[in-house]
Every structure is written in structure tokens, then in C-alpha cells.
N, C-alpha and C positions, 0 to 999 in steps of 0.2 A: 521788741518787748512793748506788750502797753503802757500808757502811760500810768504812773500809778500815784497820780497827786501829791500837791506839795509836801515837801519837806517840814516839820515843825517849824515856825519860824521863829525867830533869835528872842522877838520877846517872849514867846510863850516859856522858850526855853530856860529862861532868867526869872521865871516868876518867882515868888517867894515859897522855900520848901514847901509849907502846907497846902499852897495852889497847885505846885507839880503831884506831889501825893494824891490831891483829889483829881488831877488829869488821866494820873498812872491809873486808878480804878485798883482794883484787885494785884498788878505787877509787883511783887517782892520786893523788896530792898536789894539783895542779892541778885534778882535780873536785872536793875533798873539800867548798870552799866552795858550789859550785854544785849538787851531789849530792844530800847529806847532805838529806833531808828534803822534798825535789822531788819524788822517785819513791815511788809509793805503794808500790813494792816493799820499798823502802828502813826501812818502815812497820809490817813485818811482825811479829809477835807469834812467834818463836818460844822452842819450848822441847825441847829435843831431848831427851827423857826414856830412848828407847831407847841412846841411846849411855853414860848414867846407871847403868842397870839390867843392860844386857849387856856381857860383855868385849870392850876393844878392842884391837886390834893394839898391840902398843907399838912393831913397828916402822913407823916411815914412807919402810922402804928401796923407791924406787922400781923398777916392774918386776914381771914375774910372777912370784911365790913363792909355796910351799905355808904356808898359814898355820895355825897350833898353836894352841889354845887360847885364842882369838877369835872373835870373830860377827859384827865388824864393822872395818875396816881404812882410816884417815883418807889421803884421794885429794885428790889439784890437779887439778882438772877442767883440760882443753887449751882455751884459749879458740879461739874461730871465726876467721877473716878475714872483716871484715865482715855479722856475723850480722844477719838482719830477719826480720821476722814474715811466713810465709804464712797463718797463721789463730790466733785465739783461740777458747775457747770461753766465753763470757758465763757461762752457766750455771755451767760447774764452778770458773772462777776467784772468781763471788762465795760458792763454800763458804772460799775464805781474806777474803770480807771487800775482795775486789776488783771496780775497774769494769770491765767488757772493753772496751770505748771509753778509758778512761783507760790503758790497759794498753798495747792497740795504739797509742795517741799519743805513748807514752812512748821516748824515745831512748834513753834505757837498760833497757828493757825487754825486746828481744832480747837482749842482752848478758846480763843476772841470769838470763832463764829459758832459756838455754843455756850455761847455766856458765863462760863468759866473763870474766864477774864474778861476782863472791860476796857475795851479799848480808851485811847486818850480821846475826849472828845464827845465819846457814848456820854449820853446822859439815861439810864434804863427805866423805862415806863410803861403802865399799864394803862389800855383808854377804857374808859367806863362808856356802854353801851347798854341801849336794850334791845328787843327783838319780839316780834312776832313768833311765834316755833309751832309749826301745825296749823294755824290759823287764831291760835290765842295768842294773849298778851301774858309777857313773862316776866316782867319786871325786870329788873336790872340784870345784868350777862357782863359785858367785858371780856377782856383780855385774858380766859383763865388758866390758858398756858402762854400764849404769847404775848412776849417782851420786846417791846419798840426800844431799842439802842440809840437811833436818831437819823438825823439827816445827812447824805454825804452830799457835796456839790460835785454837777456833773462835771466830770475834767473836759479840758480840751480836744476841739476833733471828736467830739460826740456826732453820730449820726443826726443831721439836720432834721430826718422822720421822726427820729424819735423827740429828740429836742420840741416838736411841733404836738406830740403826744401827752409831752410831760414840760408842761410850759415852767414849770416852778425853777427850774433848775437845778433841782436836789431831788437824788432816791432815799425813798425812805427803807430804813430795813429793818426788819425784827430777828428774831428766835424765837420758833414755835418749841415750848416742850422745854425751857429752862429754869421748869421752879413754879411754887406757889405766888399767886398777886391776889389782890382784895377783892377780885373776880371767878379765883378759883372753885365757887359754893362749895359739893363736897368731893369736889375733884383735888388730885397733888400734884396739879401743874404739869406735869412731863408727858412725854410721848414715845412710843416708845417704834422700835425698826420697821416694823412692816406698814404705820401710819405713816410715819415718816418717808421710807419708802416711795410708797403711792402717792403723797403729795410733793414730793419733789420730784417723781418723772414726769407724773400730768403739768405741773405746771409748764416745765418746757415743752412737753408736748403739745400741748395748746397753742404756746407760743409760736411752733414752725410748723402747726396746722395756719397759721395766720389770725386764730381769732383771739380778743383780746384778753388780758389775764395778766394777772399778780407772775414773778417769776424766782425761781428757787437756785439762788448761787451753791449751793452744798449740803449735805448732810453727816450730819456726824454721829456715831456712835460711842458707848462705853460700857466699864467693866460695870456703873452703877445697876439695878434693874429696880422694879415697881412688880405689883404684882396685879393681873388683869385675867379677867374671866371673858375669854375671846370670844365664847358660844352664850356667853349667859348661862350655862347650864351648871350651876356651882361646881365648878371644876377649876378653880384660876392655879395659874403658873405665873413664875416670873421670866420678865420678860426684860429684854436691855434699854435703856433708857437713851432714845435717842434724838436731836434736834435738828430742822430745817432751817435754814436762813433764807427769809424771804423779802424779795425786793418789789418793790412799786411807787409810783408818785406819793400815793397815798394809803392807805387803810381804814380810811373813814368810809362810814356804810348807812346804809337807810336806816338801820339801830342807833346810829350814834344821836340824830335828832330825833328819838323816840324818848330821850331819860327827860323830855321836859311832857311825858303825857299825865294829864290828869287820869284818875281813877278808873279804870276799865269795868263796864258795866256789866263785862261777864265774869273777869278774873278777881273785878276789885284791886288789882297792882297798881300801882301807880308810878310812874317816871319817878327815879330819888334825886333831880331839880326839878321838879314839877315846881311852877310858878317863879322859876329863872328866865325870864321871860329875855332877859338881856343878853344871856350866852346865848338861845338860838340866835340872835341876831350876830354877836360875833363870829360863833361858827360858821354863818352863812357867809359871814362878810368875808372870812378866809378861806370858804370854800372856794367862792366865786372869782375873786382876784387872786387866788393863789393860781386856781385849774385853769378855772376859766376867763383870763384876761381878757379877751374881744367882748364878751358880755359886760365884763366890768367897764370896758370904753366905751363901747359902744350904745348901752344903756343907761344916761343919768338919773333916769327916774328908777327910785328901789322898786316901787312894785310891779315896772316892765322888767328891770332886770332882772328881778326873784322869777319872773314867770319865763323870764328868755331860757334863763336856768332851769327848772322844773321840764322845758323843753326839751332843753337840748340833753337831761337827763334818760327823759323818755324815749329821746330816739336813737341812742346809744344802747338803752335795755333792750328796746326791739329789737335792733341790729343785732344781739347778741346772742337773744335768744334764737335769733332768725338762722343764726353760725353753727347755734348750738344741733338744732334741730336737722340739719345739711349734713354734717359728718354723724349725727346718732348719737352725740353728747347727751347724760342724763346727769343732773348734778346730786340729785339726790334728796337736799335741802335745803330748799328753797326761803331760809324761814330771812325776813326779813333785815335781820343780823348779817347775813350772808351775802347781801346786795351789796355792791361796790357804788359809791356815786360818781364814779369813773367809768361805769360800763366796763367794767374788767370782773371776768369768772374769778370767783374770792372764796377761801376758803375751800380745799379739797379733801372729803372725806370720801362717807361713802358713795362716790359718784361711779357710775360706769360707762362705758361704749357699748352699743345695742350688737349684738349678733345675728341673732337671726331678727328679720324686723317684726317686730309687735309693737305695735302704736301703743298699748297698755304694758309697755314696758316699765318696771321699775326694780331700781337699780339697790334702794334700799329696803333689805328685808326686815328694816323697822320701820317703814312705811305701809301699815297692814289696809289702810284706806286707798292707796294709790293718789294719796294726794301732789305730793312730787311726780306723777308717773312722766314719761317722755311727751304724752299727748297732752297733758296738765300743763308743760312749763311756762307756752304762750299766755295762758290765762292766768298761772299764779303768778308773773312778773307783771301783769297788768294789774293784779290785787295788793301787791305790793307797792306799785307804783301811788296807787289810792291812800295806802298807809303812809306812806312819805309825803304824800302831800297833806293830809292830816296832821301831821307833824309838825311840819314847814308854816301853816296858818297857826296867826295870823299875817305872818310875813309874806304868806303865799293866799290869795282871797280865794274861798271857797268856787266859788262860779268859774274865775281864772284855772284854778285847778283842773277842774269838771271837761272844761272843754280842751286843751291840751289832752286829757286821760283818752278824750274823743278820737282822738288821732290818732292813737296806739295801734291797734288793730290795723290800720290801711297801712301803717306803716312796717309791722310787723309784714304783712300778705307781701308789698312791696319788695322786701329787702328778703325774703322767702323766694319768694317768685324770683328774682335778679339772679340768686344761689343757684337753685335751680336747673335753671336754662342752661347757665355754664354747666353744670353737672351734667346736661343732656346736650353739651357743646350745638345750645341753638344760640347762633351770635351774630345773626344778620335779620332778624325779623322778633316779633313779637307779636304771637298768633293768638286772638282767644282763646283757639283750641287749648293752647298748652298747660293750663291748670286740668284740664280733664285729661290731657297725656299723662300731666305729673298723678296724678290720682287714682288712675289707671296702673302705672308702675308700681306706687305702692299697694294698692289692694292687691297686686297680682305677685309681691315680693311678699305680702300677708299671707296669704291663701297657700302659695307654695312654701315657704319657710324659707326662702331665701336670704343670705348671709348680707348684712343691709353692704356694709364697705364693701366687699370684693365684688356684688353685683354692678354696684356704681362705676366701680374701675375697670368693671369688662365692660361698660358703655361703648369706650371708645374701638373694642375692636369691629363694631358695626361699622360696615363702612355706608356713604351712601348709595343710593338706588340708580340705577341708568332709568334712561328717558322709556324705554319701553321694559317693563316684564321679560326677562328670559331665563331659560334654565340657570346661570349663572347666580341669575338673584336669588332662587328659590334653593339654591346649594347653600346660596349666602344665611339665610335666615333657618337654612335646618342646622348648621353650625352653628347660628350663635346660638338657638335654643338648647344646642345640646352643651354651650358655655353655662348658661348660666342653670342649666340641668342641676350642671357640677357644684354648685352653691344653693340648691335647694335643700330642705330638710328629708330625713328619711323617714318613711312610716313612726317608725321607735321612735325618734325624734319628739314625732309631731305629739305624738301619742304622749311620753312625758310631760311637754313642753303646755299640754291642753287637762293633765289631770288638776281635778277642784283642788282648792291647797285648803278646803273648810272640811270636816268633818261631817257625814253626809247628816248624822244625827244633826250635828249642830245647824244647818243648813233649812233644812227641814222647821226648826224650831223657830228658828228665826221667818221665814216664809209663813207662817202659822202666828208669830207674834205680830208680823207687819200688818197681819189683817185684823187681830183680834185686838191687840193694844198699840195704835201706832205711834205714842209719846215712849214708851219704852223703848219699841224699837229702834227709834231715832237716839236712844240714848246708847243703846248698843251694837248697832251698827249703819248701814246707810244703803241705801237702794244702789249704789253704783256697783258697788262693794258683791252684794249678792247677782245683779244685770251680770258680774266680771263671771261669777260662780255657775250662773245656770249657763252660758254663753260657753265656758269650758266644757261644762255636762253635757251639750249637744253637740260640740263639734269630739270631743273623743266618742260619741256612740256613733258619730259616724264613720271614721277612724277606726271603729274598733271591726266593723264590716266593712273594710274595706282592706286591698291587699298591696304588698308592694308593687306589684306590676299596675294595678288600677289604678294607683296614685301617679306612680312616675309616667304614665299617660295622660291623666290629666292635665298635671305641671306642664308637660311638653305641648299642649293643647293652647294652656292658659299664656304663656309664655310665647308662641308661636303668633299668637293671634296679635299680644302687645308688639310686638319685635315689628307687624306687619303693620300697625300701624305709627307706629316710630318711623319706621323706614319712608313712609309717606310723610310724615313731618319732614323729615330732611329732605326731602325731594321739594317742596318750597324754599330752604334753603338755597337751594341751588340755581332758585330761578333769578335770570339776569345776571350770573357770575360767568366770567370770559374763564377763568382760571379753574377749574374745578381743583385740579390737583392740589393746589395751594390753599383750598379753601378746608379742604378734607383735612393737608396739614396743621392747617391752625385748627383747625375742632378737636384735632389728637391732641395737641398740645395745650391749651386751654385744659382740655377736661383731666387729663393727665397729672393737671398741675393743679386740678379743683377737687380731683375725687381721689383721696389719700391711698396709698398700696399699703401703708400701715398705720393704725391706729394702735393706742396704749391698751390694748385687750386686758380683761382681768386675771385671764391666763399667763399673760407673758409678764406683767408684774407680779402672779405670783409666783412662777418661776424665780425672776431675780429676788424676791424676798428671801425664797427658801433655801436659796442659795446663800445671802447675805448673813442669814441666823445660823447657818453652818459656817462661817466663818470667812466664805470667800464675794470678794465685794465685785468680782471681775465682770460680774453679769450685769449687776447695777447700772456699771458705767457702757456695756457693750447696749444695752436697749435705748440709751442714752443717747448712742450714736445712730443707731439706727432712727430714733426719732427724732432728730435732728434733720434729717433728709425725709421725709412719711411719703414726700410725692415719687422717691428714688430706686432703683433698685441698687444695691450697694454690695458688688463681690463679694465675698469672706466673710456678709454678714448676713446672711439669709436665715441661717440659724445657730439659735444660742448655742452657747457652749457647754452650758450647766442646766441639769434643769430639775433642783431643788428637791424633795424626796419622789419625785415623779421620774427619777431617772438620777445618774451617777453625777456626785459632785466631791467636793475635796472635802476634809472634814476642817480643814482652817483651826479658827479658835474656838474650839468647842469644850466646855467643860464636861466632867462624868453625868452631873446631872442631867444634862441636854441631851446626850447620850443616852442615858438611862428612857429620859422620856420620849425620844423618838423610837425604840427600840420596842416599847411600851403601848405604843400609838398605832402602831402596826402602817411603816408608812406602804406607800403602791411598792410595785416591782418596777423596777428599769423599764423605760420604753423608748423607742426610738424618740429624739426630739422633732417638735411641729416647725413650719417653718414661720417667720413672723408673718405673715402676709398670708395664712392658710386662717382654715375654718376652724375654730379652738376644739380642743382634742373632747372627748367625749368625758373625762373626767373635772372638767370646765365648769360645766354646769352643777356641779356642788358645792363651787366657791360661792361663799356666803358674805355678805359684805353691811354691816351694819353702823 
């Protein structure tokens, strides 16, 4: 068993009734004997140093208000009707020192990690932030569903990596989705199965993809619901109200030192501590010796420190976006709020993983600018980067700033390139060429519509070249064309995939405004926007004369020609190796272990969703296990078991109503299920994701 931190100890336990009562939180009188000491939750170590170190709200008037001169605002989490577990995650609950079997057994364990109850120890808070959203300034944001509980300290025998990760010695953890805070604006706090859902499989998925990220011990469900109009199209249903627990060092974001900005010259907003000029200095001062202790030592002077920081900030965002852009991660929303000063992916909404690849990918279909889009993410983490430093001054001197921002870019290509190479198991050389190999791959995974993950992962069945050309080779490279054939898109495909998503009227008008009035124009739409729109209209007229056999020639053209020049990169490789066999071997392995056999498809989440709203949670946990291994293939788990109204599942706890409206909704017909590691089924491409 893990270890599951200290026991209460003897003085806590002796305090005076009304200190135990405030320890107990929400626990009844009638539990208090049964309770107290049962639940490993109960068990917890914490220590809440952020709420120590930063200003709190003094007031605790309930309700949404603008909050002055605080960072953090003490919240009553709304308890659930009947809360239960749909999933744990083992892994991330044993960083507090917890069993996830003990966890899931636990009857008061939905209850504490959906804010329910209150654990002994939880102190519950909301942190006041602002944000960028879109490229504007939004005034004040915050915590509008999630609820920070507090600090646990790490138990003992914590991985030494991580420990080196998370220098503080305490995870922090919330509840997304437990109630109204004074950051709610005209939102009611909660969240509900299917958000839920998604943000608690990505985040472990991220996690055993390797790159770095917030991590979700559980989510829980209940009988409560909210009602939610899932399309926008005045049609809302009620839906179950459900909560994530989410763990990390931190959860402080590029927003959090935005609430000291003066007046925005386009929004008029202003930071509500604007002219607190004293907590950014606190906050930084607990950012930097809390996170980052070697800068705190290593630097006495504040304004090299502030800038080692501002640093070492910057090249943890490259890095990350550099992760992101390697498996085909899009996060969606990029808004400045969303930035971790951690370098950890924060915040999972509407994000997705690329299928077919399209550099103009995006992932949010309320993103109508493409300003999030996949080829965007490099440059909006560097525009964000600009905004934090904004912020940061004058702690952080304007010019200092300026030239760190300098850096960005080389280091971003840097740690891109590094990605890469492994992807293309090149790990004995580092050739100029290979930015135009890599370049080459992707326009020619463009052009044919090839499946971004499962093309990467057939990299490795190339083998390399022998010293001379022979028929074998040329066997060799009409096989792997006709591999990655199999993860090209189809005519139909393309054809969809290239129709304008603008109304041709509207289109038209717009083109005709840009030239007659072009301050309007600018006001109603943008030149990339429309480049995206004629750019589809030329490539479906050409698609539209063209036949499936004319295509799958091409592709096999385009594809044959790269393959043939890949195969000559790895033949430098090889030069001056005694071993080849061994070297072939580590290139399989390496890339095997770089280019994922499964990513969190929006298809296979929504399977387990649909599955979960019908009542049975068994899917949730089986995608869970499969991402958990991404680089694996894993018997018994190839394909789901359930697959949501796209195919036969159990009806669980389902009420008449649900019934009534699935019945109503006219869901698909039974179809065989896809496997996790295939090309998402063809009804994939109407999940809508906002």
C-alpha cells in the first residue's frame, strides 16, 4: 500500500471543540466518531502556505464581486446530491501519498474530492486573476468554478524527478465544478460529465505522453444537474453536475500578475489591484522561492533574479509548446489566463489532437479567427510571453524583458528540431538538411491528408538503406508507401475536409468590402480568415476534377519520392557505425517510444462520455488504461468495450427523461467499434467541440 500520510496528531486532536468543528469542515456530528481517521483522505498532510504568503479577501460576502487587493477569496464549495466516483487515477493520487483502490472504496471519498465535504486541514479558496481572452484585456476572471482545497506535503519516497519538478514540497489541489466563487460572472460554478470527462483523461494523457501538465486524481459525478445548451442553439437539456480534482505545484498563471494592470487602452478594464504595486512584489517573491529556489540562490540581486525568472519562464513555454506541436496537441485557448508559470499545459477545454494534419488546424469551433489554430500556438505563447512581462514591470525592466522575448523563437526551433529528429529516429548526426526533410514530411502529410499520429508511428517500420541500390530496396520503399497510403485521406475526405465553412454570399461581400471600405472590413473580419476561405475554394475545385484513382496516384508519387529521400538521410546515419543491426535497433526504439500508437482522439473521449451519461463509467477507466501506456500496444485493450450511442452500451443509471431524449435525438445505429490506435471513424468529424 502507499503510503498515505501522517495520522492526525495528538495535539490537533485535543484542540478545543470549536477548532475541531472548524478542522471537521462540513463532517456531521454523527460521522465525527466513524469519520475521523477511516478515510485516508481524512489523513492528509496539509499545509496551505499560499494563502500565508498572498493577500486574502477579508470579505467572505457571498456572490460575484470585484475583488481589491487580494489573490485569493475563501469559498463554501456547494456540496453534490449524491456524488460517486467515475474514475480515479492511481498514478496521480499516489503524488498525495494515496491508494487509488483505497480511494475508490472509500464512502466518503466522493464526497471530500468534490467538495462536498471538507476535508480536515482544506482551507477552500478562490484565486482572483485576469487574462487576456482573444487578444483583449478582460478584466478580472478568477476561479469561476474551481476551488483550491489547499496544500498537501509530499509524503515520503516521493520520486526524487519529481521532487526536483516540484521543489515546494507540497501539491496543490482543487475542484473544478464545486459551486459559485466571486469569480463565477454569470456562470453557477459547476461542470458538468462530458467537460469533466475530457479534462480529466487529457490531463493524464499528457502526463504519460511525457509533456508537462496539471494532473487529475478523479472525477466524480451526481444525481445534482445544471442546465446547458451544448450547441448554442436554444435547445439546453439538463445535464449531471460533475467534478475533477486537480493536482499541481501550483496554479498560478500569467493572469494571476495581470489584476495589477492599469487601464487598457482598448478595453478600458483595468486590473481590480491596480496600483498594489506591493503584492506583485510578494507574489513574485513566492513565486520564485517557492518554484524556483536555484534562482532565489543563486541570484542576490532582485532585478537579475526577476529576469533569471522571466527566463527561465520562457524557455519552459517554448519547450512546451515545442511538445505540443510533436504529438499534434492543440489547446484551443490560449488566452493568457491559461498560461501556467510552471510551464505545464493548464486548463483543458476545448483542446484536441490533430487527425488528419492541417497546419490550420483548430480545434475550437469558437475560435472563428483561427487565432488558437495549431500553426498559431508558437507565436501566441510568444505574445503572451510579452504580456507577462508587461505585467511583471516594473519588477521586470522593459529592455531586460525585450531581449529574453529575443530568445524565444531560437529556442522554440531548438527544442522543435531536438523533437523531431527523434521522431525521425535521426540520433547520430545533425544534418542541415533535416529542417527541409522535416518540411518536406509535413507538406507531403498536408497535400495527401495523412493521419498526423499513426503516420509518425509507421516511421519506424522503414528500415535503413544498404550501401548500394538493389531490388530489395526498391521492394522496401513501395511497401512503406503503400503504409502510409493506409493513413492518407480519401477523395470524400479531402473534399469535406476543403469545403469554405463562410457562406459564399458572405464571402463575396466581404472581398468587395475589403476593397471598398477597409476600416470596416477590419472590423468584421481579417485577411487571414478570408486567405483560409479562397485557399479551400481552390483546392476543392481541384478535388472536385479529380478522381479517386488520380488521387491515390499521386499520394503514392508524393509519398514515394519523400520515403526516397528519408532513406538517404538514414544512410548518413550509418556512416562509420561497425554495428548496424544495433543501431537500426535503437532508432526502433527511440522512435517507438517518441511517436505515440495512441493519442486521446476526440472520438475515443467521446465514446467514454457517452458511455458515462448512460450510466456505465467502465469505458472512462478502460481509455485511462490505455493512456497510460500511448507508446504500448496492450492485449485486451485494443478496442473499447462500449461505444456510447455510436454502438451498443448498457443503460446503467439512466433516468426516463434521458431516455426519452436520446430516443428523441435519433442516436446512429450500432457499428462495429474502431480500434484506439485507427483513423477516427468517419462520423468523428461532426464532434463539435467549443
Amino acid at each position: 500500500m502507499a503510503y498515505l500520510g501522517p495520522r492526525l496528531g495528538v495535539s490537533r486532536i485535543f484542540l478545543p471543540r470549536v477548532a475541531v468543528f472548524r478542522l471537521l469542515g462540513t463532517v456531521r456530528m454523527d460521522d465525527m466518531g466513524l469519520a475521523l481517521g477511516h478515510s485516508a483522505l481524512e489523513r492528509l498532510d496539509f499545509d496551505n502556505v499560499v494563502l500565508k504568503k498572498l493577500p486574502l479577501d477579508p470579505s467572505e460576502e457571498a456572490g460575484v464581486r470585484l475583488v481589491k487587493g487580494a489573490c485569493f477569496s475563501r469559498v463554501k464549495p456547494e456540496p453534490l446530491n449524491n456524488p460517486r466516483f467515475v474514475a480515479v487515477s492511481r498514478d496521480a493520487l499516489a503524488l498525495l501519498g494515496l491508494d487509488g483502490d483505497e480511494v475508490m472504496n472509500d464512502p466518503l471519498g466522493p464526497e471530500y474530492l468534490s467538495g462536498s465535504k471538507v476535508m480536515p486541514g482544506s482551507e477552500p479558496a478562490a484565486h482572483c486573476y485576469c487574462g487576456h481572452q482573444f487578444g483583449q484585456f478582460a478584466g478580472q476572471l478568477g476561479d469561476g468554478a474551481a476551488c483550491y482545497l489547499g496544500e498537501v506535503k509530499v509524503p515520503p519516497g516521493q520520486n526524487p524527478k519529481l521532487l526536483r519538478e516540484n521543489p515546494s514540497g507540497r501539491w496543490e489541489i482543487q475542484v473544478k465544478g464545486a459551486g459559485l466563487t466571486p469569480y463565477s460572472r454569470k456562470a453557477d460554478g459547476r461542470k458538468v460529465l462530458r467537460s469533466s470527462i475530457r479534462e480529466f483523461l487529457c490531463s493524464e494523457a499528457m502526463f504519460f505522453l511525457g509533456i508537462p501538465t496539471t494532473r487529475a486524481g478523479s472525477v466524480v459525478t451526481s444525481d445534482s444537474k445544471v442546465l446547458r445548451d451544448v450547441y448554442y442553439s436554444g435547445n439546453p437539456s439538463y445535464e449531471r453536475c460533475s467534478v475533477v480534482l486537480r493536482i499541481a505545484p501550483t496554479f498560478l498563471r500569467f493572469g494571476s500578475f495581470e489584476i495589477f494592470k492599469p487601464a487598457d487602452e482598448f478595453t478600458g478594464r483595468q486590473g481590480p489591484s491596480y496600483g498594489r504595486e506591493e503584492i506583485r512584489g510578494q507574489m513574485l517573491d513566492y513565486v520564485i522561492e517557492t518554484f524556483y529556489p536555484e534562482i532565489q540562490q543563486n541570484y542576490p540581486d532582485r532585478v537579475e533574479r526577476n529576469v533569471a525568472f522571466f527566463r527561465e519562464v520562457m524557455c519552459r513555454t517554448a519547450q512546451l509548446v515545442a511538445q505540443w506541436q510533436s504529438v499534434g496537441f492543440c489547446h484551443g485557448v490560449l488566452n493568457t489566463d491559461n498560461m501556467s508559470v510552471l510551464g505545464l499545459t493548464l486548463d483543458y477545454g476545448p483542446y484536441g489532437f490533430m487527425d488528419r494534419f492541417d497546419p490550420d488546424f483548430i480545434c475550437n469551433a469558437s475560435d472563428n479567427s483561427g487565432r488558437y489554430s495549431y500553426k498559431a500556438q508558437p507565436a501566441i505563447c510568444r505574445w503572451n510571453l510579452v504580456k507577462l512581462a508587461e505585467a511583471l514591470a516594473p519588477e521586470l525592466p522593459t529592455d531586460r524583458a525585450k531581449a529574453v522575448i529575443d530568445e524565444y523563437l531560437d529556442q522554440f526551433n531548438r527544442s522543435y528540431l531536438e523533437n523531431m529528429r527523434k521522431k525521425l529516429g535521426l540520433l547520430r548526426k545533425e544534418e542541415p538538411e533535416d529542417e527541409i526533410l522535416i518540411t518536406e514530411l509535413l507538406r507531403t502529410m498536408h497535400d495527401t491528408g495523412a493521419d498526423f499520429t499513426n503516420t509518425f508511428r509507421s516511421l519506424s517500420q522503414i528500415s535503413c538503406p544498404s550501401e548500394r541500390e538493389t531490388e530489395q530496396d526498391k521492394e522496401i520503399v513501395k511497401k512503406a508507401t503503400e503504409l502510409f497510403l493506409a493513413q492518407c485521406a480519401s477523395l470524400e475526405e479531402l473534399k469535406s475536409a476543403n469545403k469554405p465553412t463562410m457562406d459564399p454570399r458572405e464571402l463575396a461581400m466581404l472581398l468587395s468590402m475589403a476593397q471598398s471600405n477597409p476600416t470596416l472590413f477590419e472590423m468584421m473580419s481579417d485577411r487571414a480568415t478570408i486567405a483560409r476561405q479562397l485557399d479551400r475554394m481552390s483546392k476543392l475545385k481541384v478535388l472536385m476534377e479529380t478522381s479517386q484513382e488520380e488521387l491515390r496516384a499521386r499520394q503514392a508519387q508524393e509519398w514515394t519520392s519523400w520515403i526516397t529521400l528519408y532513406r538517404k538521410r538514414l544512410a548518413c546515419e550509418l556512416e562509420g557505425q561497425s554495428d548496424v543491426q544495433a543501431l537500426q535497433e535503437e532508432r526502433v526504439r527511440v522512435m517507438n517510444s517518441t511517436n505515440p500508437r495512441v493519442v486521446l482522439r476526440n472520438y475515443i473521449a467521446q465514446n467514454a462520455i457517452e458511455a458515462a451519461e448512460n450510466g456505465d463509467f467502465s469505458e472512462v477507466q478502460r481509455v485511462l488504461k490505455v493512456l497510460e501506456r500511448p507508446f504500448s500496444s496492450q492485449p485486451g485493450l485494443e478496442l473499447p468495450a462500449l461505444v456510447g450511442s455510436h454502438g451498443s452500451t448498457a443503460q446503467g443509471e439512466r433516468d426516463e427523461r434521458e431516455e426519452q431524449e436520446q430516443r428523441a435525438s435519433g442516436s446512429s445505429t450500432a457499428i462495429d467499434p474502431v480500434p484506439y490506435d485507427s483513423k477516427p471513424p468517419a462520423w468523428a468529424r461532426q464532434i463539435c467541440v467549443t
